[in-house]
Backbone as ProteinMPNN parsed JSONL, in Angstrom:
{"seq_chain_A": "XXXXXXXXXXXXXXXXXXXXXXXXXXXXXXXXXXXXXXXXXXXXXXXXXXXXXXXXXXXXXXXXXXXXXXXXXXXXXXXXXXXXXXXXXXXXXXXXXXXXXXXXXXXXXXXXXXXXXXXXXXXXXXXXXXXXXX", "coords_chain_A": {"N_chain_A": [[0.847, -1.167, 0.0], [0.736, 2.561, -1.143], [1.269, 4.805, 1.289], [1.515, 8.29, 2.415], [3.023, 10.167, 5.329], [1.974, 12.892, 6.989], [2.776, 15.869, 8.748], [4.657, 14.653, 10.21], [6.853, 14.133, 12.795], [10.217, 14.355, 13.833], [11.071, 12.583, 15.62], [9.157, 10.354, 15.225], [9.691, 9.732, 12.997], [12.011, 6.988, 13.192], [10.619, 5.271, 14.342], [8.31, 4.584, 13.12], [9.24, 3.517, 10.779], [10.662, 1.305, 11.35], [8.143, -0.04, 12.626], [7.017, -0.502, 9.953], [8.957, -2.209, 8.338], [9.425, -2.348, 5.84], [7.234, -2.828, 4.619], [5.215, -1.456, 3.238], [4.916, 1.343, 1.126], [5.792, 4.332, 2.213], [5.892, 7.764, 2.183], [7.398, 10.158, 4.587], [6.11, 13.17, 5.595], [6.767, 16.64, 6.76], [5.204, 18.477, 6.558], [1.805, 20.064, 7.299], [-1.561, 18.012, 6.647], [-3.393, 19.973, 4.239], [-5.208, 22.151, 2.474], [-3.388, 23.057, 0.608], [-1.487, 21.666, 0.869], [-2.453, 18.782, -0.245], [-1.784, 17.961, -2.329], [0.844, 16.177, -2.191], [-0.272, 13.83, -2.007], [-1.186, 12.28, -3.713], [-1.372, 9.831, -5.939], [-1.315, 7.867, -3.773], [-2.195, 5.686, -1.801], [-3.751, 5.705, 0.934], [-3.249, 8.229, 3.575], [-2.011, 9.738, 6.105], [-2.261, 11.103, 9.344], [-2.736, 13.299, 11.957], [-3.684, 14.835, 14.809], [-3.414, 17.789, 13.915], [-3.481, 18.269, 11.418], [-5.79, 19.188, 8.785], [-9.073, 18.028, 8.047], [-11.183, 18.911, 6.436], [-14.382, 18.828, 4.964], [-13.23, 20.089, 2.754], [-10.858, 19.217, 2.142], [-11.173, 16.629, 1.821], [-12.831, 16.149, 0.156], [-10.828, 16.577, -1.52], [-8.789, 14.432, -1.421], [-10.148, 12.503, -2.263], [-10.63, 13.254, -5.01], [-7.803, 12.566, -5.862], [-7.569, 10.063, -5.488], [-7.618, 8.732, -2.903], [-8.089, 6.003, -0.46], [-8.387, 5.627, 2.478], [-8.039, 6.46, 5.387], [-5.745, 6.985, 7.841], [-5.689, 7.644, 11.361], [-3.227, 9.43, 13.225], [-4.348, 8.882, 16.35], [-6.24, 9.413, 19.446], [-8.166, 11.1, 18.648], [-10.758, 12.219, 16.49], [-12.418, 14.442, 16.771], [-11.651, 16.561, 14.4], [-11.618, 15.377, 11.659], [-14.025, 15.415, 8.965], [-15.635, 13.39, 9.457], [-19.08, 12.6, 8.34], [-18.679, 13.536, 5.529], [-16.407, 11.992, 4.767], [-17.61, 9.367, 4.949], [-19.791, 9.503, 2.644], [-18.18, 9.76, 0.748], [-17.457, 7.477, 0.6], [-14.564, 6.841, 1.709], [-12.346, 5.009, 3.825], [-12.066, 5.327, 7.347], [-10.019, 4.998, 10.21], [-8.458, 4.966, 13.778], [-5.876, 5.436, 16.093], [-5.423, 4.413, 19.566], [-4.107, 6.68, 22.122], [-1.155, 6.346, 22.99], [2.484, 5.136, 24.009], [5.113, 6.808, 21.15], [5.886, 4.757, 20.023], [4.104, 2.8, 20.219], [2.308, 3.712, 18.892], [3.105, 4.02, 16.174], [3.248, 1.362, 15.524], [0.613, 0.298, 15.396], [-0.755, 1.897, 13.554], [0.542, 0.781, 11.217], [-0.527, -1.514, 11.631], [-3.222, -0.847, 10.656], [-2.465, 0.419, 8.306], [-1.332, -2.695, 7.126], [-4.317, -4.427, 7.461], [-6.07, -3.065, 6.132], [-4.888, -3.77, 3.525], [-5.049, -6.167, 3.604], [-7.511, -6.234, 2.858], [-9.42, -6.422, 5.265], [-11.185, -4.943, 8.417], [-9.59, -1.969, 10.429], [-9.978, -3.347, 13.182], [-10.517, -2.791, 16.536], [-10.421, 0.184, 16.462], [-11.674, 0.87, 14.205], [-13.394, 2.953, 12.371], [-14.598, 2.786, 9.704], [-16.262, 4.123, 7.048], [-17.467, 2.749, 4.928], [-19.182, -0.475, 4.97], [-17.464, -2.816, 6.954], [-15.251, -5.538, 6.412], [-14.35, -8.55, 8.141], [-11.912, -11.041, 8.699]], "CA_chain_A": [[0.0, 0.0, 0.0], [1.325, 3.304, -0.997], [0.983, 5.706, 2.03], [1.799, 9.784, 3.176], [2.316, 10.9, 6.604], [1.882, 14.53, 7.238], [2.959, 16.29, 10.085], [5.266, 13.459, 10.907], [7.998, 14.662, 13.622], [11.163, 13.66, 13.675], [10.883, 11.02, 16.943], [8.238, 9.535, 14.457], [10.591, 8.74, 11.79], [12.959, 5.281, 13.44], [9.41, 4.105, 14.895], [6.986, 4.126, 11.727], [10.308, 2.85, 10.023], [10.593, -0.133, 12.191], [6.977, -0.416, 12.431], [6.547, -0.721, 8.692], [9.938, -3.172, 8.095], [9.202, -1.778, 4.82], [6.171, -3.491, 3.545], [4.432, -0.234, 2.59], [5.595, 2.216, 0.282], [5.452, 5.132, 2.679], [6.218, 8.917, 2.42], [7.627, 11.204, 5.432], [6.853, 14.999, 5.4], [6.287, 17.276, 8.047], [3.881, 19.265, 6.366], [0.833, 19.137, 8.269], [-2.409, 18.351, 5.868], [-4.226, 21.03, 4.216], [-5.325, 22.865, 0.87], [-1.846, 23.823, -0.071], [-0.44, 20.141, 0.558], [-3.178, 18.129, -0.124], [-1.283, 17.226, -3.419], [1.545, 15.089, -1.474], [-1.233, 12.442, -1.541], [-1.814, 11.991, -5.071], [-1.078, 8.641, -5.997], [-0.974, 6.997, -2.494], [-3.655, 4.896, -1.058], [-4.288, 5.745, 2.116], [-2.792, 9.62, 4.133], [-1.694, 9.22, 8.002], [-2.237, 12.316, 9.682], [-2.617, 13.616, 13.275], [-4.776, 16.516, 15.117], [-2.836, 19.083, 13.362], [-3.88, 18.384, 9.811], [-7.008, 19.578, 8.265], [-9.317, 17.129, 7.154], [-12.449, 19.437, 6.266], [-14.951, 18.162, 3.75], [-12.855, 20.242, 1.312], [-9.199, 18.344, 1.992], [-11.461, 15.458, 2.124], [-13.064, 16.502, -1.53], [-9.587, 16.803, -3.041], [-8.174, 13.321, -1.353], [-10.805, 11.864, -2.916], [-10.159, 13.453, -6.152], [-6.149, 12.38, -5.62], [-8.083, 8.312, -5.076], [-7.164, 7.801, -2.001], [-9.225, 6.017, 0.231], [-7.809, 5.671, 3.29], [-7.221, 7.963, 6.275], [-5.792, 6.844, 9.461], [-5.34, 9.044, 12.314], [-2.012, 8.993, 14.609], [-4.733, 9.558, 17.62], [-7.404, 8.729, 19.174], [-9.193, 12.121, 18.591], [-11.012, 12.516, 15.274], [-13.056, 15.391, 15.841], [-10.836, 16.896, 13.338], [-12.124, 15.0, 10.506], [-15.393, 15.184, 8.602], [-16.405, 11.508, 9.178], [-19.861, 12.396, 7.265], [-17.897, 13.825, 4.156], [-15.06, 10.728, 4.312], [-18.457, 8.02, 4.844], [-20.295, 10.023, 1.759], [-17.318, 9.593, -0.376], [-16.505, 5.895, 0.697], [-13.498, 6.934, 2.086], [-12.508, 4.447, 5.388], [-11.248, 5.763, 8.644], [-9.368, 4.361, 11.853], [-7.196, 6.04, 14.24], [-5.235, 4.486, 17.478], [-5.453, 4.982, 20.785], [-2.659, 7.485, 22.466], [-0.277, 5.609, 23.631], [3.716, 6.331, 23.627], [5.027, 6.629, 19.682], [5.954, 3.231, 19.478], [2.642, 1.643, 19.873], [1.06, 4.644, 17.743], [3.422, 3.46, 15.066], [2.557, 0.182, 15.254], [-1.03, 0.518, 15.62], [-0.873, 2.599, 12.344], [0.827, 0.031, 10.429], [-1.425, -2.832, 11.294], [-4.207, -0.412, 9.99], [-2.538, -0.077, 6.658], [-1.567, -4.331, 6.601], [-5.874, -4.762, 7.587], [-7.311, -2.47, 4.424], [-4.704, -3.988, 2.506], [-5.566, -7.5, 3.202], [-9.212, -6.516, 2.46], [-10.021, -6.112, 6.163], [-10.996, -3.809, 9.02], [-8.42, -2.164, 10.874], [-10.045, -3.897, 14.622], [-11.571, -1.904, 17.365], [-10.086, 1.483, 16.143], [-12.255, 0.763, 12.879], [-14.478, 3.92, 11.953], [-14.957, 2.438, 8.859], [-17.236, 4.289, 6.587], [-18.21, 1.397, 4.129], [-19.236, -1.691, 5.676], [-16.086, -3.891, 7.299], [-15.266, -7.218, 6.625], [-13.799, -9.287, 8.701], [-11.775, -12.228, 8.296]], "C_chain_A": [[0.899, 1.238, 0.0], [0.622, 4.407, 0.213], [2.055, 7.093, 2.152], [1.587, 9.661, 4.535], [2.692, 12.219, 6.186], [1.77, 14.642, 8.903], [4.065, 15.37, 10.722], [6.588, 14.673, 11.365], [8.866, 13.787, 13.605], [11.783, 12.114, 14.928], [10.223, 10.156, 16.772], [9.013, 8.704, 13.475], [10.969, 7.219, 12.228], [11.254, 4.395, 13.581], [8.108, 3.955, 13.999], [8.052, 3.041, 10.68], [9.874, 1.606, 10.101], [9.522, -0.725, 12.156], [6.789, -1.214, 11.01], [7.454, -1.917, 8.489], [9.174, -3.024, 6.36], [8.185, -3.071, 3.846], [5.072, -2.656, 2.872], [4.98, 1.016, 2.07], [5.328, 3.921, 0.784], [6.404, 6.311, 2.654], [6.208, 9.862, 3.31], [6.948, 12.333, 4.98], [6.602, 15.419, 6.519], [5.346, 18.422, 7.974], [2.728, 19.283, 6.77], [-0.303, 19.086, 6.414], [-3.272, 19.34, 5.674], [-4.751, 21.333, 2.449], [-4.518, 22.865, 0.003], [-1.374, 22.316, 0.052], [-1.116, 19.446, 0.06], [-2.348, 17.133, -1.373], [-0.274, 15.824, -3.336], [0.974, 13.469, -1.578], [-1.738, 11.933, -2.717], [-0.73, 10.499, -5.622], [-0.57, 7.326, -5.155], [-2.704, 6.964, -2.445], [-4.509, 5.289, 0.114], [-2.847, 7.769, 2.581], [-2.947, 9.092, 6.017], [-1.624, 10.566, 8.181], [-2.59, 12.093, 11.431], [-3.273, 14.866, 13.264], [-4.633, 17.6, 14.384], [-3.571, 19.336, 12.026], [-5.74, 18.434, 9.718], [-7.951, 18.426, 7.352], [-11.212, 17.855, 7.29], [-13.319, 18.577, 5.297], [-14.187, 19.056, 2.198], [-11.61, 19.648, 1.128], [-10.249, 17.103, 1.536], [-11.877, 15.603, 0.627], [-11.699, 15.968, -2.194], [-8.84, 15.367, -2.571], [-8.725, 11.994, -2.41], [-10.648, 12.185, -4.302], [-8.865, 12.674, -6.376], [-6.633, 10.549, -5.666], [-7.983, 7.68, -4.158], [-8.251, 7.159, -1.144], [-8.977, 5.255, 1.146], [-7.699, 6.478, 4.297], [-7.109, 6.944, 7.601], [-4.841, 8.18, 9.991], [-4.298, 8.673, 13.665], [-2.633, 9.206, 16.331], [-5.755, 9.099, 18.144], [-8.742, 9.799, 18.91], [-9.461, 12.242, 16.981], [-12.242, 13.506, 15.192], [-12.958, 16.55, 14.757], [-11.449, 16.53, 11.241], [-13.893, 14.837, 10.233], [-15.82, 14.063, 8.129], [-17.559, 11.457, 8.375], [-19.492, 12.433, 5.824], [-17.195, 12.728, 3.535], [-16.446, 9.67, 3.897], [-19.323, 8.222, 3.132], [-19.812, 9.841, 0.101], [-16.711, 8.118, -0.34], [-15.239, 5.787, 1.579], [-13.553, 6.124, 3.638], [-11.35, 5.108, 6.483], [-10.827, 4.723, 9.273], [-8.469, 5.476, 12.175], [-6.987, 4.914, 15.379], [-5.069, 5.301, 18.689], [-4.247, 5.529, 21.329], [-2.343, 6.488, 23.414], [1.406, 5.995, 23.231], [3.531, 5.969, 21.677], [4.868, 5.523, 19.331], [4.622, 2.299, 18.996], [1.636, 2.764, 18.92], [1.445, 4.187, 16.66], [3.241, 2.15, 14.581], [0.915, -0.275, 15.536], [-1.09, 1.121, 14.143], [-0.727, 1.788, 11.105], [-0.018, -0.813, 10.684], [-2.458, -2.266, 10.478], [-3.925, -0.508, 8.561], [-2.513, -1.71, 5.865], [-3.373, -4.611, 6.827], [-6.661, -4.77, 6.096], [-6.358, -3.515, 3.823], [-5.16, -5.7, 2.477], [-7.593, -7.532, 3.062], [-9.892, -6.617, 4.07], [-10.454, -4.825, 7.042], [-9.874, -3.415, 9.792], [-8.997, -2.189, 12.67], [-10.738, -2.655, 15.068], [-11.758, -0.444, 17.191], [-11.175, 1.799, 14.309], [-13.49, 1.641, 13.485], [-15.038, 3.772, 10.5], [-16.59, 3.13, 7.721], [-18.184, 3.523, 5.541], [-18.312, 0.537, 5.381], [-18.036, -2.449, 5.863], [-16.079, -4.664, 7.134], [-13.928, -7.642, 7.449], [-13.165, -10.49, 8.604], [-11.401, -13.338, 9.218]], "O_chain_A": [[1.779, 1.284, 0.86], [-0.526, 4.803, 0.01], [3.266, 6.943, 1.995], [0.548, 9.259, 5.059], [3.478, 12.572, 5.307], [1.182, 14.046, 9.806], [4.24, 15.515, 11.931], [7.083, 15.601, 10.726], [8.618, 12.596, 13.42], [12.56, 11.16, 14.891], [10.202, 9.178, 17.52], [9.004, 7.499, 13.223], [10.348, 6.285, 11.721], [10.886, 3.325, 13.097], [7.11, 3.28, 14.251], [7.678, 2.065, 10.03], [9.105, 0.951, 9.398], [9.526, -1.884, 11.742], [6.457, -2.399, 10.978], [6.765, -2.935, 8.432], [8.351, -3.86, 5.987], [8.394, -3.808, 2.883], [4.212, -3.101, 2.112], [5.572, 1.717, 2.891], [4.796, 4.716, 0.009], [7.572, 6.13, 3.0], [5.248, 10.629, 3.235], [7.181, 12.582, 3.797], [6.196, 14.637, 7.379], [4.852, 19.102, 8.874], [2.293, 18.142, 6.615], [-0.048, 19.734, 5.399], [-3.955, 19.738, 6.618], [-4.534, 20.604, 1.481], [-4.729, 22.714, -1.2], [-0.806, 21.876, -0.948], [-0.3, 18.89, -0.675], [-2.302, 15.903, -1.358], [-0.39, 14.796, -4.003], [1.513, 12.387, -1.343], [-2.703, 11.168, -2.712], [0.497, 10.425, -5.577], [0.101, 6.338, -5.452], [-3.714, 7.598, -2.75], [-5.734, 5.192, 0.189], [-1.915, 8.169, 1.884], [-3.687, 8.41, 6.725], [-1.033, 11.271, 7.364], [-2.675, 11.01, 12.01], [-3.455, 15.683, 12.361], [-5.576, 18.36, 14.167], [-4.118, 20.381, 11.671], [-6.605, 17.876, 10.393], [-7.632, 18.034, 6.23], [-12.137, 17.428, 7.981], [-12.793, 17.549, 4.871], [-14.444, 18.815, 1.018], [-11.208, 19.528, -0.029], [-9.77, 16.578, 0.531], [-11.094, 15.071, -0.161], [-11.565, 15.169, -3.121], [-8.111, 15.001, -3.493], [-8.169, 11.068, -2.999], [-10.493, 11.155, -4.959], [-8.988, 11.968, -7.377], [-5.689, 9.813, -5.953], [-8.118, 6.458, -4.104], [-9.331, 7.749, -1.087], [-9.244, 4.072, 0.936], [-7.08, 7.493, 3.977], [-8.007, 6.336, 8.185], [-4.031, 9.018, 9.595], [-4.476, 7.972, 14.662], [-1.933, 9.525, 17.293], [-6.392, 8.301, 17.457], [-9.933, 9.492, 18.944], [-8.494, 12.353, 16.227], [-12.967, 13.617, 14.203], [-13.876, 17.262, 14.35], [-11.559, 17.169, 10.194], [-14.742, 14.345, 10.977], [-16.218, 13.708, 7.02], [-17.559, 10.517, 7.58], [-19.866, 11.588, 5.012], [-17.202, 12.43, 2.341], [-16.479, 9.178, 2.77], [-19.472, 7.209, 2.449], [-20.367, 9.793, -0.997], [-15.781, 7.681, -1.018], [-14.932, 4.721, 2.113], [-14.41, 6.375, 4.485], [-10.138, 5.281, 6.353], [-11.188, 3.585, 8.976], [-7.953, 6.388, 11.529], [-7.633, 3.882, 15.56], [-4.704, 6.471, 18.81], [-3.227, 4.897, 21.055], [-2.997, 5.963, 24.315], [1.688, 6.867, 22.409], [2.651, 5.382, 21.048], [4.013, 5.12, 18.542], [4.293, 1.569, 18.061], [0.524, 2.564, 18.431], [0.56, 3.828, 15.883], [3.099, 1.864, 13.392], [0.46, -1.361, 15.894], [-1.805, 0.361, 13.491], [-1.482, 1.885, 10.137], [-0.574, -1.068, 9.616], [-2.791, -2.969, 9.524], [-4.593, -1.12, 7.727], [-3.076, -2.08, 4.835], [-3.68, -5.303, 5.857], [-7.297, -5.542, 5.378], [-7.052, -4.466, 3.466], [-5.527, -6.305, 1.47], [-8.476, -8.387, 3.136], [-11.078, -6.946, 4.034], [-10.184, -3.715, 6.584], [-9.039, -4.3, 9.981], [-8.606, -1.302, 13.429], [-11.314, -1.792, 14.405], [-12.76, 0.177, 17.543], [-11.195, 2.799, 13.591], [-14.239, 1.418, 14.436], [-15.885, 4.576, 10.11], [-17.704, 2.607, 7.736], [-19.395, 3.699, 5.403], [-17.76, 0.709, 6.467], [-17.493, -2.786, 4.811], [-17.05, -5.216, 7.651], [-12.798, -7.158, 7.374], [-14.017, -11.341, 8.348], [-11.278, -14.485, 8.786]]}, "name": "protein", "num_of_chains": 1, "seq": "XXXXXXXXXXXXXXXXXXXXXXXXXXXXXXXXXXXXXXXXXXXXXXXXXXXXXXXXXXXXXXXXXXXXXXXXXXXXXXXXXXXXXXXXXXXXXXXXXXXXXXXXXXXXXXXXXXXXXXXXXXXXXXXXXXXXXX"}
């Protein structure tokens, strides 16, 4: 799965690394998400973001333009995102519960191995399509 983070800090980098053991084709920045970046995300699957980044129904418009359909959230707060807008457009959520980085980074990555094996990503699943389970 190709993925973006945004906003990613630099104490994030070793532990999404590690997390991933590179089975997902993932892009750093530290840009947070917005209008002006939204482009970063154009030809990735899924966008990893955190409180900071903007996920209005108009980022959420243009991700969806870009195909992605994906969003997990480095958190466990998502009133940030317009869950009606993402469910409207198909688009599936999760986020992970705060905990230190480590387990945010690996909480993040199981979400992207889940969608990609065609599942949900577990209890953190906000899933705006229907989930399957396997």
């Amino acid at each position: 799965m190709k993925a973006v983070v945004y906003s990613t800090q630099s104490f994030e980098k070793e532990f999404i690394a590690k997390a991933n053991q590179k089975k997902h084709d993932i892009t750093l920045i530290s840009n947070a998400l917005n209008l002006q970046t939204v482009q970063f995300a154009e030809g990735k699957d899924a966008v990893i973001v955190t409180v900071n980044d903007d996920l209005s129904a108009n980022v959420i418009n243009e991700l969806k333009n870009l195909n992605v359909k994906y969003i997990t959230n480095r958190s466990n707060d998502t009133d940030h995102i317009d869950k009606v807008q993402a469910s409207i457009l198909g688009i599936k959520l999760a986020n992970v519960s705060n905990e230190s980085p480590q387990e945010i980074a690996m909480q993040t990555i199981k979400n992207l191995d889940n969608w990609q094996a065609n599942k949900c990503a577990g209890k953190a699943c906000v899933c705006a399509n229907a989930c399957r389970s396997k």
